[in-house]
BAMAR-544899 format. One line per field, with one value per residue (C-alpha): chain; x, y, z. Coordinates in Angstrom, 1 decimal, padded with zeros to 4 digits. Layout:
! BAMAR-544899
c <- A ...;
east <- X ...;
north <- Y ...;
up <- Z ...;
END
This chain:
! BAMAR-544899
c <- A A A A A A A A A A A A A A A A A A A A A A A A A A A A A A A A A A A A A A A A A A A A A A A A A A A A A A A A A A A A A A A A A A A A A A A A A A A A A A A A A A A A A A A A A A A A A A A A A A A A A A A A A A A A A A A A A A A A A A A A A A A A A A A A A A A A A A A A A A A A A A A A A A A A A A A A A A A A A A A A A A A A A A A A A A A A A A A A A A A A A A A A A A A A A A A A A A A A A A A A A A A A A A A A A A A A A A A A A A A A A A A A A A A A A A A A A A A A A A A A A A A A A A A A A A A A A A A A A A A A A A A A A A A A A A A A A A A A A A A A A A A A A A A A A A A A A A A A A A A A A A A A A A A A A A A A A A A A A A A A A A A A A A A A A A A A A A A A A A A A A A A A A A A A A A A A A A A A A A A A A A A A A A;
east <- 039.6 038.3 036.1 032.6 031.3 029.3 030.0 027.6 027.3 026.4 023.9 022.3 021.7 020.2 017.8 016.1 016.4 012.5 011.5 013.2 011.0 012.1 014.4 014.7 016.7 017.1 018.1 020.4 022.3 022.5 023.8 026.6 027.5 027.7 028.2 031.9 031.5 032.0 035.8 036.4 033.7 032.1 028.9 028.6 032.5 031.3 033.4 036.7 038.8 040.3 037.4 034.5 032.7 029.0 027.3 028.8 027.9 030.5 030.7 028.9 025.6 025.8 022.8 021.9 023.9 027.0 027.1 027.2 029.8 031.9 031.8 032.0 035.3 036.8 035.6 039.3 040.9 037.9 038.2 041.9 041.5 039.2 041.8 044.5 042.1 041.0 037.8 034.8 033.6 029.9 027.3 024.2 021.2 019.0 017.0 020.0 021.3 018.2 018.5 022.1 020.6 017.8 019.8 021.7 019.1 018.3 020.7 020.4 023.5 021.7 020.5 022.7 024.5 023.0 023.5 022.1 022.7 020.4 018.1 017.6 016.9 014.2 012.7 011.8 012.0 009.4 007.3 007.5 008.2 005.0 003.1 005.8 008.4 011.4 010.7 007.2 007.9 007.0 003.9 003.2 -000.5 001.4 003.0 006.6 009.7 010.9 008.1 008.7 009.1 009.7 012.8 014.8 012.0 011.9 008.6 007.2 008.4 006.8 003.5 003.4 004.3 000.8 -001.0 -000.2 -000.8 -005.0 -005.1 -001.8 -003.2 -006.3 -004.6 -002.9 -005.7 -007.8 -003.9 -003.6 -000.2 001.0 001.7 005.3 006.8 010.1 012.4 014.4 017.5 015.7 014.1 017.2 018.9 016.0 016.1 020.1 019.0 016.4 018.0 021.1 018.9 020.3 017.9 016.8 017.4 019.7 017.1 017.8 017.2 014.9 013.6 011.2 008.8 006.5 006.2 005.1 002.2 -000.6 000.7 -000.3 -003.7 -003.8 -002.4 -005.4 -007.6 -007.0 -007.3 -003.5 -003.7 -006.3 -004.0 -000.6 -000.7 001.2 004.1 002.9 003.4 005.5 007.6 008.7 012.6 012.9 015.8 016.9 014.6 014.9 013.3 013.3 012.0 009.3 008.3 009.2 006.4 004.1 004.4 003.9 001.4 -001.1 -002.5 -003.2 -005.2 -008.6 -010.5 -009.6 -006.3 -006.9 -006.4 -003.3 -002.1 001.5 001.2 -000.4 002.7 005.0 002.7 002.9 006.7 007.7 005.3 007.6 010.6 008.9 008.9 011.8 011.0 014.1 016.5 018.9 016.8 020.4 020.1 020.1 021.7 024.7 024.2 024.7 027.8 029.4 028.3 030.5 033.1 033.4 033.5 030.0 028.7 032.7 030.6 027.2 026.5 027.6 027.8 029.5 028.6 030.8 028.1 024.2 022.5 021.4 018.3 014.9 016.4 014.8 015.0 018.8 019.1 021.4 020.6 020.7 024.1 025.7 023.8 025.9 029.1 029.3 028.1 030.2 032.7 035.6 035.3 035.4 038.3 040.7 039.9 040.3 043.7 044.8 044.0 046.0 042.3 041.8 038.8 036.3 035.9 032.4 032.1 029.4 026.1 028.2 026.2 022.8 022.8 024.1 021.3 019.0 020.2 019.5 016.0 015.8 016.6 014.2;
north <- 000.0 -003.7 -005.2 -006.4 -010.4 -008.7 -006.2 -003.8 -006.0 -008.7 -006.8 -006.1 -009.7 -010.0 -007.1 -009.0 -012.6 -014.1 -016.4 -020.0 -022.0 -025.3 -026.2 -029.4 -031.8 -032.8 -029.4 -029.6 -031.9 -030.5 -027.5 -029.8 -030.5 -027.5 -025.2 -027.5 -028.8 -032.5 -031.8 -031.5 -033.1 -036.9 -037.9 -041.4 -042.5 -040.5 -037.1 -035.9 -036.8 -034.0 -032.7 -035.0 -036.9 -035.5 -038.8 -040.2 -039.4 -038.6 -039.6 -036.0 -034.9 -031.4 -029.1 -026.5 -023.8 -025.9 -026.3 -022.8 -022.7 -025.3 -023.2 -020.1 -021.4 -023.2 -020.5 -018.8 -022.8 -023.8 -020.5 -020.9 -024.1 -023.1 -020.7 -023.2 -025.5 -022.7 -022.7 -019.8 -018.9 -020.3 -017.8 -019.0 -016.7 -018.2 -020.5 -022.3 -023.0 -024.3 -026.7 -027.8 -027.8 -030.1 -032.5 -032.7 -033.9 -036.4 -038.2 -037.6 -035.4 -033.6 -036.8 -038.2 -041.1 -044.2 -048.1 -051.0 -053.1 -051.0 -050.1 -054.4 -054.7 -051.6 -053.7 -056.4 -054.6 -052.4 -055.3 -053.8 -057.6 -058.6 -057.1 -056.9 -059.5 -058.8 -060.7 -061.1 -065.0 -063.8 -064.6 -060.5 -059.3 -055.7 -055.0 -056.7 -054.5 -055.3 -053.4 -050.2 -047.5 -044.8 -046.4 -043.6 -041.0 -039.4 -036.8 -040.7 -042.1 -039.3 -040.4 -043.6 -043.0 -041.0 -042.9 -046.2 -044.9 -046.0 -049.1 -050.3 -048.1 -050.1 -053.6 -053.1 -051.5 -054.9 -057.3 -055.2 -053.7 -050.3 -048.0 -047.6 -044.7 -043.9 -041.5 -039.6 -041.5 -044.8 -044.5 -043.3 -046.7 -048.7 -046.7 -047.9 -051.2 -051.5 -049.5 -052.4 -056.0 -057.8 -058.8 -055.1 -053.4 -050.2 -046.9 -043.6 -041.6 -038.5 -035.2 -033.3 -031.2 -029.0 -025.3 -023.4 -021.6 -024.2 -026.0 -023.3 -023.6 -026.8 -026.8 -025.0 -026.6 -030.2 -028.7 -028.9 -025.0 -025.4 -027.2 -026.0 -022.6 -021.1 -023.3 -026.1 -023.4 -025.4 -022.2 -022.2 -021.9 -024.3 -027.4 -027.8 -030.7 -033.1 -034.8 -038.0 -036.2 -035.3 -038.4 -039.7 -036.9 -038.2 -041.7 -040.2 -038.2 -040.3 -041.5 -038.1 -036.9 -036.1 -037.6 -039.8 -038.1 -036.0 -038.1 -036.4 -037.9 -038.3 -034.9 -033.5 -034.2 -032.7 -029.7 -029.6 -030.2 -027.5 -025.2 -026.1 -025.2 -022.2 -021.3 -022.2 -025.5 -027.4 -024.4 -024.8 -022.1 -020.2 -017.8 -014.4 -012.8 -015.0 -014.2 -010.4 -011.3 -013.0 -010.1 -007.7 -010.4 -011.1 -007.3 -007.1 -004.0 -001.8 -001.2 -001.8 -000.1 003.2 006.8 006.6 003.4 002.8 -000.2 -000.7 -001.3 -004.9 -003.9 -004.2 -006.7 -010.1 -013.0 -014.6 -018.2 -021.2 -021.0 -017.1 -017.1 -019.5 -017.4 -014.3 -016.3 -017.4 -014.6 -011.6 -013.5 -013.3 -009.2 -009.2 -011.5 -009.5 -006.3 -008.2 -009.4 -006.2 -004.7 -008.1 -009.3 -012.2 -014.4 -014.6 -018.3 -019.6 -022.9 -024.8 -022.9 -019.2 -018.9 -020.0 -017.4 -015.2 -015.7 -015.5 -012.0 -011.1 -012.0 -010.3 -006.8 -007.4;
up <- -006.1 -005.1 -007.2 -005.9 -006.4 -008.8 -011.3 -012.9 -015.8 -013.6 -011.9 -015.4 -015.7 -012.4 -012.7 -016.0 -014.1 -013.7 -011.8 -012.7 -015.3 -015.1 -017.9 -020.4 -020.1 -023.6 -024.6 -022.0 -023.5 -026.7 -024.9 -022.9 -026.2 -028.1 -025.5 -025.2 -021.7 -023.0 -024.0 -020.8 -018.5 -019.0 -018.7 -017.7 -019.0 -022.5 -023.0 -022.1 -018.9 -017.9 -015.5 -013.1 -014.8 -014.1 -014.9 -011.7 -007.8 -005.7 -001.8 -001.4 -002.1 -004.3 -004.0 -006.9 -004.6 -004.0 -007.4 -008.5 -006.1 -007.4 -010.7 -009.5 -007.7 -010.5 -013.2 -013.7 -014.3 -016.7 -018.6 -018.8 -019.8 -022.8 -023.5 -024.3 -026.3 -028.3 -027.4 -026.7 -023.3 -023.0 -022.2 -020.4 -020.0 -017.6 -019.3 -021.0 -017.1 -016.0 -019.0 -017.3 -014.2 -015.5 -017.5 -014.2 -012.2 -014.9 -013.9 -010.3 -009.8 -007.0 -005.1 -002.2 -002.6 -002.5 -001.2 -003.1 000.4 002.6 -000.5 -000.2 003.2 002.8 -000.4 002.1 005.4 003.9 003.0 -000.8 -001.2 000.0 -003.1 -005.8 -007.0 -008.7 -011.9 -013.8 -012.7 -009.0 -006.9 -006.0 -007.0 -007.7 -010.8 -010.8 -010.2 -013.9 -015.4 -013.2 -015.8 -013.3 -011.8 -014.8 -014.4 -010.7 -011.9 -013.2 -009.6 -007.6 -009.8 -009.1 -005.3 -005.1 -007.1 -005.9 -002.3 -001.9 -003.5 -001.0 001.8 001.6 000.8 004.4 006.1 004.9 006.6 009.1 008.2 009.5 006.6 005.8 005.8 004.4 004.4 001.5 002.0 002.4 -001.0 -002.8 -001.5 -002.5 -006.0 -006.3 -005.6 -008.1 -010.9 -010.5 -010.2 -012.6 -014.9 -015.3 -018.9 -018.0 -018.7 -020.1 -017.1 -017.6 -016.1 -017.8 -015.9 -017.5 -018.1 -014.7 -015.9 -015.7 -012.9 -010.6 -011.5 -011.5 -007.8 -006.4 -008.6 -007.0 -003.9 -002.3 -001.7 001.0 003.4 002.1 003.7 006.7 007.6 004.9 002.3 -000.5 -000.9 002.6 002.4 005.5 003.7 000.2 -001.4 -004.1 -006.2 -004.4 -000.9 -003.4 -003.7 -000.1 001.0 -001.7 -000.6 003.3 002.8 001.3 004.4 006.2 003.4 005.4 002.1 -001.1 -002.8 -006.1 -008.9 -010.9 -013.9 -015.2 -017.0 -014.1 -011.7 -014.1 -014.1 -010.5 -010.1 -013.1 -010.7 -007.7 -009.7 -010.7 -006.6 -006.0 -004.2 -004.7 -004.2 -001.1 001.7 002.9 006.1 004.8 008.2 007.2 003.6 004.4 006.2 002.9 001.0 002.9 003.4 -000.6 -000.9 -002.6 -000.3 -001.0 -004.3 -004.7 -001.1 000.7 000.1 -003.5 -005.4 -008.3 -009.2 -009.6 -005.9 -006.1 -003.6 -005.7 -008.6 -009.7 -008.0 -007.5 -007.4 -008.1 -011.7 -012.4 -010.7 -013.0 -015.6 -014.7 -013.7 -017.7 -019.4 -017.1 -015.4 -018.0 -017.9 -014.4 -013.7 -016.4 -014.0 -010.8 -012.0 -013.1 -009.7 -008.0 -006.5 -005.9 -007.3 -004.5 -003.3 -001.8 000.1 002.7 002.2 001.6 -002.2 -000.8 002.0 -000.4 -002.4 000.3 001.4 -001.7 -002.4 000.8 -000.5 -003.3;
END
């Protein structure tokens, strides 16, 4: 008999998944630590060498689905590897994994890679340099780059993107100066180039959005639900997002706003951005019709599907994402690899966007 990506026990956890609330960074770390990852993995050059050092980008950018996949992939060598050093299997339930996931994007694990070079030419090319020196010694009327707390706080960043947006948009209005727009990738290089001036203190970077609940209110009280509907839905799977394209659409959209922006405070934002967690806005979209193809292909459907069953359907269950995945990856994955290698099956391996449209398909039969 094969054995399905997911077992029954599996599908047990994805029945009682929620939606995601967004998770904590600093219990994240606590949870690196005692959950055992750091004898292995590094963060930042602090931790054990055998396995990536998390703290540090790579040449390629990981979403929240590739990186399920990456540890769905490399499960059976972690687990054996645990083994050997005599140490327990972690088990995530969901909100522990969206506390990885969170102290991950602290440090910007989900960002692409970055250039100081071009992020110098944008500081000036941008005419950022017209308002804001590098140094409090400067002749800019803005604040002065050294004093920019949100260079190590992206929800901060996003903040000071939208609320700095009138005051320049008038300032350029006044010089006649086309508004500047710029792009995700643009920003991240400008952020490299910022973070790395050498006069600047280093910065614990940070992520900490708020609980879900009152952000929702909060987003039709200020108004962005009257123009975010249809195709401008904020839940519409159309790319995976981050953080900084957050704040690249803050910075964008400033000057289309038909009246003056909603004032939103710091709070506010991370309101706002533990309610786009909440819907899923920075989860990778997948395509579902290619989703259902990897279900078969894994050998998801010789189980959970067809005349005789021998595990749960997965049609109706909660919501599956890049978070709940790893959830059931750590907490059911041991017992299903000791029956898959009994039975001479191998591990099923996921690569590309194979887990998102997984994950899509899915949410689909929900």
């Amino acid at each position: 008999m094969r054995i399905p990506f997911f077992t029954a026990l599996a599908a047990v956890t994805l029945a009682a998944a929620t939606v995601p609330i967004p998770g904590d960074a600093a219990r994240g770390a606590a949870l690196f630590q005692s959950q055992k990852c750091i004898v292995c993995h590094s963060v930042q050059g602090e931790g054990g060498g055998s396995a990536p050092d998390l703290g540090k980008r790579s040449a390629r950018a990981y979403t929240p689905s590739l990186l399920a996949s990456l540890m769905w992939n490399h499960a059976p060598v972690m687990w054996r590897a645990l083994e050997q050093a005599g140490i327990a299997k972690p088990q995530l339930d969901t909100q522990q994994a969206a506390d990885l996931y969170a102290y991950l994007y602290a440090f910007r694990y989900f960002e692409k890679p970055g250039d100081a070079g071009r992020g110098r030419q944008y500081f000036y090319r941008k005419a950022c340099a017209d308002c804001h020196s590098l140094d409090p010694g400067g002749t800019g009327t803005g604040p002065a780059v050294s004093s920019w707390a949100a260079l190590t706080d992206s929800i901060a960043l996003s903040h000071a993107m939208w609320t700095h947006g009138p005051q320049m948009y008038q300032a350029m209005t006044k010089n006649k100066i086309d508004w500047p727009r710029i792009s995700a990738q643009e920003l991240t290089d400008l952020m490299v180039y910022l973070r790395n001036l050498p006069d600047r203190k280093p910065g614990q970077e940070a992520f900490s959005p708020a609980p879900p609940e009152s952000g929702e209110s909060l987003f039709q009280s200020k108004g962005c639900s009257g123009c975010h509907q249809g195709s401008l839905r904020l839940d519409a799977r159309l790319r995976s997002r981050t953080m900084t394209d957050f704040a690249a659409s803050m910075w964008n959209h400033s000057p289309k706003m038909l009246q003056l922006p909603p004032s939103i405070t710091l709070p506010d934002m991370r309101m706002l951005v533990g309610y786009l967690w909440s819907i899923q806005f920075f989860e990778d979209p997948g395509n579902a019709r290619r989703g259902e193809s990897t279900f078969r292909k894994k050998g998801c459907a010789q189980c959970h599907e067809g005349a005789s069953p021998t595990a749960p359907s997965l049609a109706g269950r909660g919501p599956v994402n890049s978070i709940s995945l790893v959830s059931v990856l750590w907490k059911h994955g041991p017992a299903m690899i000791e029956q898959m290698i009994k039975q001479n099956i191998a591990w099923p391996r996921f690569k590309d966007s194979e887990m998102a449209d997984l994950a899509a398909y899915l949410n689909q039969k929900r």
